[in-house]
C-alpha positions as CSV (number, residue, x, y, z in Angstrom):
1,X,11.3,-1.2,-9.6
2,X,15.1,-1.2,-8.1
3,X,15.6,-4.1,-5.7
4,X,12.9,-5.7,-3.8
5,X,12.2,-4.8,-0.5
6,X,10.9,-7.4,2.2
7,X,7.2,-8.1,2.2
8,X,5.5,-6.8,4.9
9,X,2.1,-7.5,4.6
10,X,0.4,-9.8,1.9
11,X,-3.2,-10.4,1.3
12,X,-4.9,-12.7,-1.3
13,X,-7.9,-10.6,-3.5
14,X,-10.5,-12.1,-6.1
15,X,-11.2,-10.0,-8.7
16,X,-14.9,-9.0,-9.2
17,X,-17.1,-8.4,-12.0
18,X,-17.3,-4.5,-10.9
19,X,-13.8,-4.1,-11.1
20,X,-13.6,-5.4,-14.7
21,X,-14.1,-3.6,-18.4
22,X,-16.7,-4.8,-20.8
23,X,-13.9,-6.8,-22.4
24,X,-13.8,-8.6,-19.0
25,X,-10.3,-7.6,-17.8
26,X,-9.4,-5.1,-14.6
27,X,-10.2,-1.5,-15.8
28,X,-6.6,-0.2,-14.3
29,X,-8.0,2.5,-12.4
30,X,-9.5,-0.4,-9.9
31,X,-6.1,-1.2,-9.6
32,X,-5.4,2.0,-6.9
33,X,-9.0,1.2,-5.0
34,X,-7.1,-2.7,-4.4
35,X,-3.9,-0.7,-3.4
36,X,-5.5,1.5,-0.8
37,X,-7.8,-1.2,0.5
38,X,-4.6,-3.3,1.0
39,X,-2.9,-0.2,2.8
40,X,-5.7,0.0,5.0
41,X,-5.9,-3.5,5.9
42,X,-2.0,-3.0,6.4
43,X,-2.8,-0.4,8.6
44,X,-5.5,-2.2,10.9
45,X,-4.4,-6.0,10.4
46,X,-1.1,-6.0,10.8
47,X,0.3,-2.4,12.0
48,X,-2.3,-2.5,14.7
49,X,-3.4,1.1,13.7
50,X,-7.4,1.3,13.0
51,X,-7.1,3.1,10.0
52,X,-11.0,4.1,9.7
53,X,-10.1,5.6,13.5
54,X,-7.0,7.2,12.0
55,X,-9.1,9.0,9.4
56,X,-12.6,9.6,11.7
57,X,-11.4,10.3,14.7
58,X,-7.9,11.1,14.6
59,X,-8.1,13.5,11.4
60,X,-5.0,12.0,9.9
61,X,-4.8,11.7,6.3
62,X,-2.6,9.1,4.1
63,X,-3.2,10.3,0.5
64,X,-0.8,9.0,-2.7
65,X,1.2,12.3,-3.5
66,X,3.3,10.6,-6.3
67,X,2.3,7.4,-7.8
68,X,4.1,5.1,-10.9
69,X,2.6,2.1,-12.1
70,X,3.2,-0.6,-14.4
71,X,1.2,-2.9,-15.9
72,X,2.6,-6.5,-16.9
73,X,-0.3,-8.2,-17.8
74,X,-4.4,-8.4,-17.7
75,X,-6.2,-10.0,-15.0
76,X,-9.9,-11.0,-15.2
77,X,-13.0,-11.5,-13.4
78,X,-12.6,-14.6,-10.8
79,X,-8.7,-14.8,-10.9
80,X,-7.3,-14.9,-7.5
81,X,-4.2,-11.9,-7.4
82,X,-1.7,-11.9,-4.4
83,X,-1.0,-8.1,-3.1
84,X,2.4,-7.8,-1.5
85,X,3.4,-4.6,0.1
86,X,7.1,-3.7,0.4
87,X,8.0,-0.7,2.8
88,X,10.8,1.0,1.1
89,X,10.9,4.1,3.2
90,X,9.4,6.2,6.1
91,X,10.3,10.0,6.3
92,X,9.4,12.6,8.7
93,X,5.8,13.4,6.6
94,X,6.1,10.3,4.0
95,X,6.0,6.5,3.7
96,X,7.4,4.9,0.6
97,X,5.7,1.5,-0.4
98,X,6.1,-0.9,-3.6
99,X,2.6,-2.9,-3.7
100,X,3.1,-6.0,-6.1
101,X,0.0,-8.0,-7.9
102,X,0.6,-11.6,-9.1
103,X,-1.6,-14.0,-10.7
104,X,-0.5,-17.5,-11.2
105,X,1.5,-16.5,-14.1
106,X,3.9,-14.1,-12.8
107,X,3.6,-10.3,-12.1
108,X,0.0,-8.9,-13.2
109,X,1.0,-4.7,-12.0
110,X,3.2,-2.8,-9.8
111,X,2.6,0.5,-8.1
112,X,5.6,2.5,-6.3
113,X,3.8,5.2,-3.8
114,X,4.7,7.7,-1.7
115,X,2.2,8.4,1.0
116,X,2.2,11.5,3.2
117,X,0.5,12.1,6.3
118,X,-1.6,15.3,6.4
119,X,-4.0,16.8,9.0
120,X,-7.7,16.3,7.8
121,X,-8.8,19.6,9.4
122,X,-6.1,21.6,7.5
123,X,-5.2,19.9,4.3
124,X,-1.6,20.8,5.6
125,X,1.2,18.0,5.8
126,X,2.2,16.7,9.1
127,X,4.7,14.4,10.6
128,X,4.0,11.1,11.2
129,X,2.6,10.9,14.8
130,X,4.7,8.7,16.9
131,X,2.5,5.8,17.7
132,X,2.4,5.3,13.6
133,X,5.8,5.4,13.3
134,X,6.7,2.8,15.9
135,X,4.6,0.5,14.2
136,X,5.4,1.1,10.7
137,X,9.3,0.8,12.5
138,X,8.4,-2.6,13.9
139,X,7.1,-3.7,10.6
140,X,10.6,-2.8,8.9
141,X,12.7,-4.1,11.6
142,X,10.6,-7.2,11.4
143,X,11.1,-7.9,7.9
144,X,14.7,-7.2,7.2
145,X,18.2,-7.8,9.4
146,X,18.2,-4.3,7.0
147,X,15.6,-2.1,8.1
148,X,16.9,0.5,9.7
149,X,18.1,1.4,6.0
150,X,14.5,1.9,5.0
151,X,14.0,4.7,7.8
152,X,16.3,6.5,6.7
């Protein structure tokens, strides 16, 4: 990951038994389902956009279309990890985020996304309707004297 963008959002999460491997560590694919349940709460708790109306009633999709990870180190059943979001860019169609995990000991995993917004009755890509993009605006303007950098 290039330089840190500001935190935008930031939300403690214990880790659970069912996210964790027989050897008692996080199976890495549990990793994404703590990712997208931190970009919905982004959505709804700080955005102000219900994301389960988004997705119901709206029809607007937010699927990953390119994902890289990394994986520092092992966290394990009953281990408190921080999630911090970064918004590193917001396109006509795409959001770019950086999602950190950190356990006590530094930087547990890192995931660089690129979400697009796509019409649920099509499959097809769409632009980012405008009430989404004011808020995800506000959000960048709100963490960095910077931000108008990150909508480009």
């Amino acid at each position: 990951m290039n330089e840190q963008a500001p935190i935008v959002f930031e939300r403690p999460v214990r880790i659970r038994f069912a996210q964790c491997d027989p050897a008692g560590i996080v199976f890495f694919p549990q990793y994404l389902m703590l990712t997208n349940a931190l970009v919905e709460d982004w959505f709804t708790d700080s955005l102000g956009i219900d994301y389960a109306d988004m997705i119901a009633r709206r029809r607007v999709g937010l699927p990953i279309v390119k994902l890289e990870c990394e994986f520092a180190r092992p966290s394990r059943m009953g281990e408190t990890v921080s999630l911090s979001l970064s918004l590193t860019k917001v396109g006509q169609r795409s959001v770019g985020i950086d999602i950190v995990g950190r356990g006590n000991d530094g930087v547990r995993f890192i995931a660089q996304q690129v979400l697009v917004t796509t019409s649920l009755d099509t499959g097809e890509s769409i632009c980012i309707p405008n009430d989404i993009r004011a808020a995800l605006q506000r959000a960048a303007a709100s963490s960095s004297p910077n931000a108008h950098e990150a909508l480009r």
